[in-house]
DSSP file (Angstrom, degrees, kcal/mol; ACC not computed):
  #  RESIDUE AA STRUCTURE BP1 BP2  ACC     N-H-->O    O-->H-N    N-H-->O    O-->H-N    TCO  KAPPA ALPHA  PHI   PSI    X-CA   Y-CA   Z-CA
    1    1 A X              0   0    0      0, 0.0     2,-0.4     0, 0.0   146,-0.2   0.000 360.0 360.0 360.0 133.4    8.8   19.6   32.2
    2    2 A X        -     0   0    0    144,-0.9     2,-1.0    73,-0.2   144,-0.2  -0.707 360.0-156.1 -97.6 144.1    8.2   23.1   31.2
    3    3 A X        -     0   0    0     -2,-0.4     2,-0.4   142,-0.2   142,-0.2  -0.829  12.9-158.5-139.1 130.6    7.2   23.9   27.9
    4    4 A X  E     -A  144   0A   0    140,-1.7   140,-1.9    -2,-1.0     2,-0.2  -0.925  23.7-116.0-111.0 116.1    7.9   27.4   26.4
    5    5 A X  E     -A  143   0A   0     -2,-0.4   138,-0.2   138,-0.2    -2,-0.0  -0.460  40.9-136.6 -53.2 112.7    6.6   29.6   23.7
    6    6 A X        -     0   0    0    136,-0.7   136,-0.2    -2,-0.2     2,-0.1   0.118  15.3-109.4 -62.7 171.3    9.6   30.1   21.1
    7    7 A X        -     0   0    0      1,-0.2     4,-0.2   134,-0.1    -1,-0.2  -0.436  31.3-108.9 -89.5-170.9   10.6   33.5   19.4
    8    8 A X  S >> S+     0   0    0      2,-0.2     4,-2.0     3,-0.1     3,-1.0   0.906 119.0  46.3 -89.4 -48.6   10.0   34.1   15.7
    9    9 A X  H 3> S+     0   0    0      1,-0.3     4,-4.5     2,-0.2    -1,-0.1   0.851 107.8  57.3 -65.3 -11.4   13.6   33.9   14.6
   10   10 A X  H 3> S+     0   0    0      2,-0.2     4,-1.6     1,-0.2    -1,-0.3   0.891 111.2  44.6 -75.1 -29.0   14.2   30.6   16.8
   11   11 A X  H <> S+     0   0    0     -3,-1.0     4,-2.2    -4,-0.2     5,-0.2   0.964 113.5  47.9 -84.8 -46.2   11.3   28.9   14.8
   12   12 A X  H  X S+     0   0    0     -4,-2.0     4,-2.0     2,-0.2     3,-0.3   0.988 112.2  54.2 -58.8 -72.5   12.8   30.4   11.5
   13   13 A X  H  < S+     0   0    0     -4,-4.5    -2,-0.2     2,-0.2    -1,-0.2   0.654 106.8  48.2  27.9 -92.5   16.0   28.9   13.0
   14   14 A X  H >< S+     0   0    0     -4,-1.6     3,-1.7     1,-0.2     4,-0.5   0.880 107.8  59.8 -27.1 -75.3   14.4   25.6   13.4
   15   15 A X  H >< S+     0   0    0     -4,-2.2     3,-1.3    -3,-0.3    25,-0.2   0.856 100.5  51.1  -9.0 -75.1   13.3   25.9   10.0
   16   16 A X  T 3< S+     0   0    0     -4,-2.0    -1,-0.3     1,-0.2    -2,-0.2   0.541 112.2  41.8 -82.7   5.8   16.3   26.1    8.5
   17   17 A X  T <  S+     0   0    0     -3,-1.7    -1,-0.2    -5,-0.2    -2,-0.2   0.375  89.4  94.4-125.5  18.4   17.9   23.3    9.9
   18   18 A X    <   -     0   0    0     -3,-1.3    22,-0.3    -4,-0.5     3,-0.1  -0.443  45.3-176.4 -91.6 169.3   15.0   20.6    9.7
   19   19 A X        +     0   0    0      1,-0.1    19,-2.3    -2,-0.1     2,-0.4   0.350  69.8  41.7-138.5 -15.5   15.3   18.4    6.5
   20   20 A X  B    S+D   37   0B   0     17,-0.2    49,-0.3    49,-0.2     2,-0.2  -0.960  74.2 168.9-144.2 142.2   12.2   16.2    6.8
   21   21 A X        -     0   0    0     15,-1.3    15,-0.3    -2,-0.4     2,-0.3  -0.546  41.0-102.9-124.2-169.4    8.8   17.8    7.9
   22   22 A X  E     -E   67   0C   0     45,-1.5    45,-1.6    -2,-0.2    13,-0.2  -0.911  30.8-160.7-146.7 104.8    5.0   17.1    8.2
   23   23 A X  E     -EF  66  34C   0     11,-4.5    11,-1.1    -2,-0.3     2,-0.3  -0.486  12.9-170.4 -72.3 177.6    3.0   19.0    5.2
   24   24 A X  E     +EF  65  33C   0     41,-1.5    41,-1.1     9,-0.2     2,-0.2  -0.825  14.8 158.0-133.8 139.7   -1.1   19.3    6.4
   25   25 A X  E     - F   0  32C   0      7,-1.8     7,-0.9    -2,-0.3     2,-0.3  -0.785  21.4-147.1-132.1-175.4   -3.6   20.5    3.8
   26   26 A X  E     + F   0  31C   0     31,-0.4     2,-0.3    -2,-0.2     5,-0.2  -0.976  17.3 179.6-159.1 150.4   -7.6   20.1    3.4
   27   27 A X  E >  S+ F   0  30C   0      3,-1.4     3,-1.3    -2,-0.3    30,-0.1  -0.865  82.2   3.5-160.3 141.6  -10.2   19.9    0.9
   28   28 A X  T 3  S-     0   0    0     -2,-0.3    -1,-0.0     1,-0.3    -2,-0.0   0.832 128.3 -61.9  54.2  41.6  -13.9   19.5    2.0
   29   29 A X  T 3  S+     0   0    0      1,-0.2     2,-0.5     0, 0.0    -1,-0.3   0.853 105.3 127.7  64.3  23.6  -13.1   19.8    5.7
   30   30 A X  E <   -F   27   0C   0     -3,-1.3    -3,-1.4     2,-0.0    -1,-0.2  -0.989  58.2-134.8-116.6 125.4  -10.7   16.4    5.7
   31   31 A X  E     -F   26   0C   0     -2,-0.5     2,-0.4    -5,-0.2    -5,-0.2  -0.057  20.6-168.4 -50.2 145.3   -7.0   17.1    7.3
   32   32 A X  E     +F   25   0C   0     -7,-0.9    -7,-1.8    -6,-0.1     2,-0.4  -0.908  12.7 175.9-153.7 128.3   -4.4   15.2    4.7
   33   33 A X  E     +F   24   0C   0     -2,-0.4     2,-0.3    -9,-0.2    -9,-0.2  -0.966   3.3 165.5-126.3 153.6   -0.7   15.2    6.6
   34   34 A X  E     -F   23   0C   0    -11,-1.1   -11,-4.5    -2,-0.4     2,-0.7  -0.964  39.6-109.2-153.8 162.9    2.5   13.4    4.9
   35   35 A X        +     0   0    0     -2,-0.3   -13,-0.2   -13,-0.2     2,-0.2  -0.795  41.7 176.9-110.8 134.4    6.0   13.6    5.7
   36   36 A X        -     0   0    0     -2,-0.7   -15,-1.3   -15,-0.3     2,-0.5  -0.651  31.2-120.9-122.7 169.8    8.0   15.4    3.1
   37   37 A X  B     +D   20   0B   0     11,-0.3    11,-0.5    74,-0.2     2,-0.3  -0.941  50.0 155.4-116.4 146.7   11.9   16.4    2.7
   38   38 A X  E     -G   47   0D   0    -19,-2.3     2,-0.5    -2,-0.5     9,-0.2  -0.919  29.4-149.1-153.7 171.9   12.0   20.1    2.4
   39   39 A X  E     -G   46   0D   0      7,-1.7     7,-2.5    -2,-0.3     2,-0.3  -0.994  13.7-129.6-155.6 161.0   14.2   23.0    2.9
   40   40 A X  E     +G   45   0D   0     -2,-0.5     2,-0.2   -22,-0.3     5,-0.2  -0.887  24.2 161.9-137.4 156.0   14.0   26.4    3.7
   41   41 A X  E >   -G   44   0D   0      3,-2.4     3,-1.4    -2,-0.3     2,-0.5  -0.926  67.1 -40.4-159.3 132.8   15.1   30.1    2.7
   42   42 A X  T 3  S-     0   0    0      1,-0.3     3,-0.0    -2,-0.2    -2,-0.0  -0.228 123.0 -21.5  98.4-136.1   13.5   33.4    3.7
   43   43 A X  T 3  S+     0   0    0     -2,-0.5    94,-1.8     1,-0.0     2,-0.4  -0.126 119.6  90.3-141.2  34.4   10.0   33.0    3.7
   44   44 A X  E <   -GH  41 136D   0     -3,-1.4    -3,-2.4    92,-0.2     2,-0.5  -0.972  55.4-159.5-118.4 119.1    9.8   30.3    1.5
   45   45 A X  E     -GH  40 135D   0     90,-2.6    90,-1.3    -2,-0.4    -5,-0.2  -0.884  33.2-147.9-100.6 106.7    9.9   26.2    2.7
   46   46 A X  E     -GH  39 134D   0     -7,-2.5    -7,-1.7    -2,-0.5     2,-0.2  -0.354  22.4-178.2 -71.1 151.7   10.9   24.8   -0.8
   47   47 A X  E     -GH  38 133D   0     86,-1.8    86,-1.3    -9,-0.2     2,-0.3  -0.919  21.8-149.5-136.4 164.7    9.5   21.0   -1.9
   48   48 A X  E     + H   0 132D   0    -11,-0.5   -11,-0.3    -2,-0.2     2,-0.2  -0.985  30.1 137.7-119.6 145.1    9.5   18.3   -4.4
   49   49 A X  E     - H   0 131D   0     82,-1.1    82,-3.0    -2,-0.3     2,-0.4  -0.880  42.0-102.9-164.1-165.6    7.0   16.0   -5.1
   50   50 A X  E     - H   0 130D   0     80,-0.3     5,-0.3    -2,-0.2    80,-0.2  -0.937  51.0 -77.8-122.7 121.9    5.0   14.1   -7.6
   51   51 A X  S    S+     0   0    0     78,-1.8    78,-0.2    -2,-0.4     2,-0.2  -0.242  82.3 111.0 -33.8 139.7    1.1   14.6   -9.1
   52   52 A X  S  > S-     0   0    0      1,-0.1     4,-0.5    -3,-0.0     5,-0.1  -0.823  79.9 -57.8-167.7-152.3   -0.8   13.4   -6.7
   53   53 A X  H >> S+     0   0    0     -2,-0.2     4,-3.9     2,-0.2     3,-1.9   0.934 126.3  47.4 -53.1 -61.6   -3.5   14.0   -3.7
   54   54 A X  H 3> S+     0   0    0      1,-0.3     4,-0.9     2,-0.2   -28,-0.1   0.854 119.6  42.2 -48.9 -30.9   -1.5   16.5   -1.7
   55   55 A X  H 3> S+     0   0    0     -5,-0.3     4,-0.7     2,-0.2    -1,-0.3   0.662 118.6  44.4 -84.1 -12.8   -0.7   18.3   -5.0
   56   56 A X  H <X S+     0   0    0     -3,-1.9     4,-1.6    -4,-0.5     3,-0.4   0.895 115.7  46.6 -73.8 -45.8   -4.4   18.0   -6.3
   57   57 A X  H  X S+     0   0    0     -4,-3.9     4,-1.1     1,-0.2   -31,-0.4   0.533 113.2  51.6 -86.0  -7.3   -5.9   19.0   -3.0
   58   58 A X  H  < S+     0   0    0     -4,-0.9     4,-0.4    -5,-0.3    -1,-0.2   0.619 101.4  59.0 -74.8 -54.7   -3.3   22.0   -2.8
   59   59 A X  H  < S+     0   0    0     -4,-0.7     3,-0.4    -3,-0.4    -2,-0.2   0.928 113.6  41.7 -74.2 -55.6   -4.1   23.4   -6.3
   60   60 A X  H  < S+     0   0    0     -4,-1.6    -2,-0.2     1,-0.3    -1,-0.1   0.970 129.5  18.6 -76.3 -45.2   -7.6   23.7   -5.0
   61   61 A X  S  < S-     0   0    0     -4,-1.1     2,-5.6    -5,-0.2    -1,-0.3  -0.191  71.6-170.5-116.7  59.6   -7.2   25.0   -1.7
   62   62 A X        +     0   0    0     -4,-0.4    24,-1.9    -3,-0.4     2,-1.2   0.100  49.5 105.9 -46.8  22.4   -3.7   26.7   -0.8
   63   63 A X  B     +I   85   0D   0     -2,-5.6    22,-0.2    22,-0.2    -1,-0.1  -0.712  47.2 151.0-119.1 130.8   -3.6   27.2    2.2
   64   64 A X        -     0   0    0     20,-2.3     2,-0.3    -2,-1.2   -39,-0.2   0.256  29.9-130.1-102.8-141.8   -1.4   24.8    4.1
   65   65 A X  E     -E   24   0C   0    -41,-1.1   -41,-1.5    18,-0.2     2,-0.2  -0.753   5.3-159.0 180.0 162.9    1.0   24.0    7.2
   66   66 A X  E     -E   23   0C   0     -2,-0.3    16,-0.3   -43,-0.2   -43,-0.2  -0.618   7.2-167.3-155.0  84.7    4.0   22.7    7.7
   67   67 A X  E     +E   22   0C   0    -45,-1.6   -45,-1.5    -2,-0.2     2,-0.2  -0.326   9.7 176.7 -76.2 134.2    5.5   21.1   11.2
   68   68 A X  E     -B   80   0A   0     12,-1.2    12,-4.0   -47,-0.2     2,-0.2  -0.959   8.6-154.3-129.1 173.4    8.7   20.4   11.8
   69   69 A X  E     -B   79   0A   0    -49,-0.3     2,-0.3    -2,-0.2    10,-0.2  -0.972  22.6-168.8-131.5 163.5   10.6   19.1   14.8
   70   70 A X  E     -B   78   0A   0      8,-0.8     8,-1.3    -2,-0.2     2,-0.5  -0.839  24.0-177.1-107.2 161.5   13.9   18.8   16.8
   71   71 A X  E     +B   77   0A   0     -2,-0.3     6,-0.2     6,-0.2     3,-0.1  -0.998  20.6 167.9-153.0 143.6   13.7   16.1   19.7
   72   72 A X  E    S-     0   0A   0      4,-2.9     2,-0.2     1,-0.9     5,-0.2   0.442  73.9 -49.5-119.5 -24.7   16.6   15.6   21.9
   73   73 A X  E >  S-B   76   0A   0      3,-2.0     3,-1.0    -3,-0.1    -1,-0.9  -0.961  75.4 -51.9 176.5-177.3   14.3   13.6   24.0
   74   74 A X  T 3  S+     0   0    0      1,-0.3     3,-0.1    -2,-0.2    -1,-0.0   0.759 135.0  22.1 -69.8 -23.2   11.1   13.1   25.7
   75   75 A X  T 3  S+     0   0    0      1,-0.2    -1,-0.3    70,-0.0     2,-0.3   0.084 116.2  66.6-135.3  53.0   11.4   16.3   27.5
   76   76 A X  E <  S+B   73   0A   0     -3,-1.0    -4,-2.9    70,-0.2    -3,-2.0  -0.826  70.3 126.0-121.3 104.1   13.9   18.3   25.3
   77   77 A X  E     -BC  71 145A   0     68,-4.7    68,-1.3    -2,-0.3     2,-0.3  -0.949  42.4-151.7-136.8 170.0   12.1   18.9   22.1
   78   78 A X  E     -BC  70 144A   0     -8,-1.3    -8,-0.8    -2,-0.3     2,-0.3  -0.895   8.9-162.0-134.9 179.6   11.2   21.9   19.9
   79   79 A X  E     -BC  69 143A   0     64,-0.8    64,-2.0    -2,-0.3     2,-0.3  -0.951   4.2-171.5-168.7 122.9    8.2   22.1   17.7
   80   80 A X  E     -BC  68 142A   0    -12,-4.0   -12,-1.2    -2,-0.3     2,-0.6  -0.963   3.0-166.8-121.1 130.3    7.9   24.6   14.8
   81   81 A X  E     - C   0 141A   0     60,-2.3     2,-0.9    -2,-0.3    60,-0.9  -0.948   6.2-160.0-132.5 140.8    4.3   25.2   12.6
   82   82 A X  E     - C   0 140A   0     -2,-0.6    58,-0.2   -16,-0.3   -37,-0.1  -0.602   8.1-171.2 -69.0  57.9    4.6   27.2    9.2
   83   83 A X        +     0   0    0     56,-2.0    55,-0.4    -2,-0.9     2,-0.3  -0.301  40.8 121.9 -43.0 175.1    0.7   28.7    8.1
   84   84 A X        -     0   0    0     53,-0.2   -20,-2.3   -20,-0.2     2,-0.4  -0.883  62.1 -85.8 152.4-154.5    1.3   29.9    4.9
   85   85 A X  E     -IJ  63 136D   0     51,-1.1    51,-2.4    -2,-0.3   -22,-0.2  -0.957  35.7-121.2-136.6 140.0    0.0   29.4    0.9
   86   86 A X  E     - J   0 135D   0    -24,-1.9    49,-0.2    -2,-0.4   -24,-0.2  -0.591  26.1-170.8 -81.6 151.3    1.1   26.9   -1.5
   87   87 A X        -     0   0    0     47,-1.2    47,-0.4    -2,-0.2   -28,-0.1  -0.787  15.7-138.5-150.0 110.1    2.3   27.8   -4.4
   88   88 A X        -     0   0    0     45,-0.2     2,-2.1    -2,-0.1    45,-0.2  -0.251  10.8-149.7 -59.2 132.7    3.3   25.8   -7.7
   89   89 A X        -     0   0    0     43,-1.1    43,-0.3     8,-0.1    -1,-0.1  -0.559  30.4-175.3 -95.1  61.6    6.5   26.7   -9.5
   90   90 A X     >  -     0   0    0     -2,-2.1     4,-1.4    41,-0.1     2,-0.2  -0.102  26.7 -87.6 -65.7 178.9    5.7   25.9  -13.1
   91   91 A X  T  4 S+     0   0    0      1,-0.2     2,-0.9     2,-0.2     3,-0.0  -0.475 108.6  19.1-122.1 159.4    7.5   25.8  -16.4
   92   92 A X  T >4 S+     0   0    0     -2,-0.2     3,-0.7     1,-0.1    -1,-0.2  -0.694 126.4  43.7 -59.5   5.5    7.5   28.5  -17.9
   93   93 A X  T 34 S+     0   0    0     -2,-0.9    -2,-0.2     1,-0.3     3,-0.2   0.857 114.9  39.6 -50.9 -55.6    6.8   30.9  -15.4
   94   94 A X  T 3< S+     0   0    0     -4,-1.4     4,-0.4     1,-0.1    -1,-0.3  -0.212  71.6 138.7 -87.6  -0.6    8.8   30.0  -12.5
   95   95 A X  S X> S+     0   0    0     -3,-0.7     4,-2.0     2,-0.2     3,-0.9   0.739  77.3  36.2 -73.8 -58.8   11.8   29.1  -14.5
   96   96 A X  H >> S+     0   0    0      1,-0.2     4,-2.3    -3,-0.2     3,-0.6   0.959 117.1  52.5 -80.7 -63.4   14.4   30.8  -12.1
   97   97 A X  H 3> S+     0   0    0      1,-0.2     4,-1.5     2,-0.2    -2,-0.2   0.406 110.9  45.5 -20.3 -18.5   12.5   29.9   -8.8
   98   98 A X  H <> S+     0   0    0     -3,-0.9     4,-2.7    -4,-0.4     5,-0.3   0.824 113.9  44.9-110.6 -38.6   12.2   26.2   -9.5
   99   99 A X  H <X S+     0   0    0     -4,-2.0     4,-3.2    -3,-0.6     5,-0.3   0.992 114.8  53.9 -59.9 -52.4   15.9   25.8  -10.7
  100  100 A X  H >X S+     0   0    0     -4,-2.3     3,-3.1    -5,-0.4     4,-1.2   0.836 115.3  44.8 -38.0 -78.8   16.6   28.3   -7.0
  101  101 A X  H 3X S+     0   0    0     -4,-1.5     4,-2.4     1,-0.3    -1,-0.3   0.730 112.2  47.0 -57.2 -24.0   14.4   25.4   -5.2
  102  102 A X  H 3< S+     0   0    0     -4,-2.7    -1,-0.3     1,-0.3     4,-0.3   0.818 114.3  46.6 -91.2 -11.4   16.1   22.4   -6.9
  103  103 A X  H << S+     0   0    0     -4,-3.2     4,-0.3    -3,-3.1    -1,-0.3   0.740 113.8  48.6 -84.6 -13.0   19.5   23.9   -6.1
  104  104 A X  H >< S+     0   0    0     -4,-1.2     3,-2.8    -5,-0.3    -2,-0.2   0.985 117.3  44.8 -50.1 -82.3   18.0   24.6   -2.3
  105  105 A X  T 3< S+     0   0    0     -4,-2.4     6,-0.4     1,-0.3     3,-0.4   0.430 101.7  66.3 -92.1  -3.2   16.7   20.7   -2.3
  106  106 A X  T 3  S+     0   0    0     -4,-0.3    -1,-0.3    -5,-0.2     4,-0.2   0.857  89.1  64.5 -69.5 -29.5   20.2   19.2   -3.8
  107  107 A X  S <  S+     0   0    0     -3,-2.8     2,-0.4    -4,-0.3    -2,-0.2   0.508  92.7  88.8 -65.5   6.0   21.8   20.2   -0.6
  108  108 A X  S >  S-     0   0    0     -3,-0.4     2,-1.1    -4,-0.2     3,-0.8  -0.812  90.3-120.2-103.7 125.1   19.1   17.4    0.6
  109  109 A X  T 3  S-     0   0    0     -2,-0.4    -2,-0.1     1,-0.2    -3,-0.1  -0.646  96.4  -8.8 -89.7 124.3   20.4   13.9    0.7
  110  110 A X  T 3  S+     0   0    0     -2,-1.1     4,-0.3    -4,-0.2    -1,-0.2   0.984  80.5 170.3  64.7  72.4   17.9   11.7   -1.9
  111  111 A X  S <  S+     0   0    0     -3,-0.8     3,-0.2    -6,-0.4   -74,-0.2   0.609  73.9  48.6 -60.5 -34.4   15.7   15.0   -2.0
  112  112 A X  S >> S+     0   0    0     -4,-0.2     4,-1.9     1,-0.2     3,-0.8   0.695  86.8  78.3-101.1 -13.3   14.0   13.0   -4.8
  113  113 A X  H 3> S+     0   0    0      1,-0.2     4,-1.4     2,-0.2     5,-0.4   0.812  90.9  45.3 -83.0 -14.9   13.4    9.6   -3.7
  114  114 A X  H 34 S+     0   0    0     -4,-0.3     4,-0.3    -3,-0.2    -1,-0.2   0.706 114.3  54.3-100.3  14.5   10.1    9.5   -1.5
  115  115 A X  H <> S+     0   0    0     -3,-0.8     4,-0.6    -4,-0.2    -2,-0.2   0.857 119.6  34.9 -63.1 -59.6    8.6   11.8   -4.2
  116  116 A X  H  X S+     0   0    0     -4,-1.9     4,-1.2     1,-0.2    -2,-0.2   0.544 100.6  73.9 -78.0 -18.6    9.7    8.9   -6.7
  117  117 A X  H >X S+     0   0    0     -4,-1.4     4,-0.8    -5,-0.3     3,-0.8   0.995  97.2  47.7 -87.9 -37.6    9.2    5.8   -4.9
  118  118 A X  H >> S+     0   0    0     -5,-0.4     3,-2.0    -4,-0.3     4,-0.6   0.960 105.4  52.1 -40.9 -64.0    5.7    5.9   -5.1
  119  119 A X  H 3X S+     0   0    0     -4,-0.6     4,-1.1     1,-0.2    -1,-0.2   0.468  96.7  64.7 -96.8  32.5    5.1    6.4   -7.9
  120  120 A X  H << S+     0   0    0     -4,-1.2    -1,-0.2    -3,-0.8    -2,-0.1   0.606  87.1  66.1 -42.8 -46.9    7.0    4.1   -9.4
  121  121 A X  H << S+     0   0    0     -3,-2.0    -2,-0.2    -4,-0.8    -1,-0.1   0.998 116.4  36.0 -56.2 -69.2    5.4    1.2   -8.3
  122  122 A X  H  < S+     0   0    0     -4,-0.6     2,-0.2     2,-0.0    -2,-0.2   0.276 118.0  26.6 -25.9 -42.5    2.7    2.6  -10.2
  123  123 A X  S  < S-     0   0    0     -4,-1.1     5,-0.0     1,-0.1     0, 0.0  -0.913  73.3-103.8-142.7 156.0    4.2    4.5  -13.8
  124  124 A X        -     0   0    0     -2,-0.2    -1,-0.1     1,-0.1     4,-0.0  -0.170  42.9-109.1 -61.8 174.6    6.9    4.3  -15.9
  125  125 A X  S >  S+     0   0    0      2,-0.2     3,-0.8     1,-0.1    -1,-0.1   0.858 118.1  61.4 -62.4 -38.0    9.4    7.2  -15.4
  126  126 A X  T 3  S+     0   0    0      1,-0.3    -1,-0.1     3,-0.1     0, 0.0   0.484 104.5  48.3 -68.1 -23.8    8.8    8.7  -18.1
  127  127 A X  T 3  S+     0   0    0      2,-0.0     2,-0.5     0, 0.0    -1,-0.3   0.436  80.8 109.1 -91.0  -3.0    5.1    9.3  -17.0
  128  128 A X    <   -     0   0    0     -3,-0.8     2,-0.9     1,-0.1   -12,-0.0  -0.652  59.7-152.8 -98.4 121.2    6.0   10.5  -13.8
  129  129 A X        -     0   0    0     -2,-0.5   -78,-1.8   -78,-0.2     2,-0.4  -0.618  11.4-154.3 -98.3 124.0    5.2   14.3  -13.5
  130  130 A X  E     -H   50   0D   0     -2,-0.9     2,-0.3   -80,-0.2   -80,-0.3  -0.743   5.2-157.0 -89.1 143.0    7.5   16.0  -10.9
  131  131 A X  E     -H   49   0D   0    -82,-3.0   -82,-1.1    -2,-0.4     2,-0.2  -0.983   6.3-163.0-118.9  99.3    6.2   19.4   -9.1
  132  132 A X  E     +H   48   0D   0    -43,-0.3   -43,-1.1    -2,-0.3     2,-0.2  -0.704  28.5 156.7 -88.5 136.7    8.7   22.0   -7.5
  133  133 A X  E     -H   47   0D   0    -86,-1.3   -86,-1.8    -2,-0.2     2,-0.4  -0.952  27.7-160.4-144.4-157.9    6.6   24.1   -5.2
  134  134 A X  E     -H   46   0D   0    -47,-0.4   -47,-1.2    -2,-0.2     2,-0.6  -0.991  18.2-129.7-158.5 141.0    7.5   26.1   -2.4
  135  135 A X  E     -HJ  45  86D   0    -90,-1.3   -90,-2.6    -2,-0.4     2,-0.7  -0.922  22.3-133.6-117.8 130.3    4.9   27.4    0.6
  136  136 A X  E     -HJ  44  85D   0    -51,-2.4   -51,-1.1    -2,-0.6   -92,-0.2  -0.634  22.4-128.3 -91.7 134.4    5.1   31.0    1.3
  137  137 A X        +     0   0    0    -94,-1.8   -53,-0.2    -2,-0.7     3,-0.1  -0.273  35.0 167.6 -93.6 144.4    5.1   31.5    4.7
  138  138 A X        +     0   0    0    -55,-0.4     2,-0.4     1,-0.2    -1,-0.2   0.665  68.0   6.7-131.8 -47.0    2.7   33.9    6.6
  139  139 A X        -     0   0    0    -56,-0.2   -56,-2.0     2,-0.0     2,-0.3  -0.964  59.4-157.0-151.1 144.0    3.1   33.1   10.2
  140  140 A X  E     + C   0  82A   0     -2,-0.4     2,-0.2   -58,-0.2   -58,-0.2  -0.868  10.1 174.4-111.5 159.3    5.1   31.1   12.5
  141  141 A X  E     + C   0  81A   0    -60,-0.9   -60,-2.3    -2,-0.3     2,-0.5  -0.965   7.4 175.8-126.7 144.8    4.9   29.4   16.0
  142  142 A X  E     - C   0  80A   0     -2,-0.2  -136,-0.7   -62,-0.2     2,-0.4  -0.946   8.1-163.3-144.3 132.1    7.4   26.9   18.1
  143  143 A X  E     -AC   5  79A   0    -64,-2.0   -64,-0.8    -2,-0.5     2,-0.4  -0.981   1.8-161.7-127.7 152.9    7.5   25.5   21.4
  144  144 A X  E     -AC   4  78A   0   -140,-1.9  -140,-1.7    -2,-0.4     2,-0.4  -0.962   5.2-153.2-150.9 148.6    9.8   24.1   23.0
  145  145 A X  E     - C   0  77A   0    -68,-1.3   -68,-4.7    -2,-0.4  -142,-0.2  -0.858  15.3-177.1-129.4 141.7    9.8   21.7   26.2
  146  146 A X        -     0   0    0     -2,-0.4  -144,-0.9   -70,-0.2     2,-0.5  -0.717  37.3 -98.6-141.0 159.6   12.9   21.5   28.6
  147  147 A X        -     0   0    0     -2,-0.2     2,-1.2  -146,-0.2   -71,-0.0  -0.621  44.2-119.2 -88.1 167.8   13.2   19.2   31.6
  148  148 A X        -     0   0    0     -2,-0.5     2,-0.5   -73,-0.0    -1,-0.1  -0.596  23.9-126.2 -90.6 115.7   12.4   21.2   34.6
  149  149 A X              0   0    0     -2,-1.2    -3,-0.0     1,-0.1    -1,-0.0  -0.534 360.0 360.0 -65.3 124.6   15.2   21.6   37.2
  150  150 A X              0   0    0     -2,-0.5    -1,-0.1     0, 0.0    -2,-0.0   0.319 360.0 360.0-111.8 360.0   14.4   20.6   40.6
């Protein structure tokens, strides 16, 4: 297998045609990864989610990543990571940006449910605070691993 350093627009590419990712953050030097549905425009990878750790630990330290992959197989894959800075879309600030991201994350089928299903177990709906944010993207990298012809 050979495995190849991508361009930037094939990782942008990538990007735009992944639906489900792997966010990473930190606070105090511990790694926190979960797999999120997300969508991308730009230089923005848009999200939805629910208070919680990633969004507590996020508020304090913004600077994140955000892997995604295609897999064709064990030796055809690509592999994208996003650096870049979280950033919360609040009410009122953000007003047109967070309606832009939820009309980005409708084109996602049940964009809302692994944001909700948690906490569900947990809260009424009515308690449950939902969070658009969106991480602005600073640098990208991909590989991408081929079988090797012989």
């Amino acid at each position: 297998m050979l495995i190849n350093e991508i361009s930037e627009k094939e990782c942008r590419d990538v990007l735009a045609n992944a639906t489900v990712g792997r966010l990473g953050c930190s606070l105090d030097n511990q790694p926190y990864v979960v797999p999120v549905v997300m969508t991308y425009e730009a230089d923005y990878i848009y999200f939805f989610s629910t208070l919680g750790k990633k969004i507590k630990w996020m508020r304090t330290n913004p600077r994140v990543c955000v892997q995604v992959d295609s897999i064709g197989g064990q030796s055809e894959w690509v592999s994208v990571i996003a650096n870049g800075e979280y950033q919360e879309l609040e009410e009122p600030r953000h007003t047109d940006e967070r309606n832009h991201a939820r009309k980005l994350l409708e084109q996602r089928h049940n964009w809302w449910l692994n944001a909700l299903a948690e906490r569900r177990t947990q809260q009424r709906d009515q308690d449950i605070q939902p969070v658009f944010f969106r991480v602005k993207i600073a640098s990208v990298t991909g590989l991408r691993g081929v079988l090797e012809k012989t």
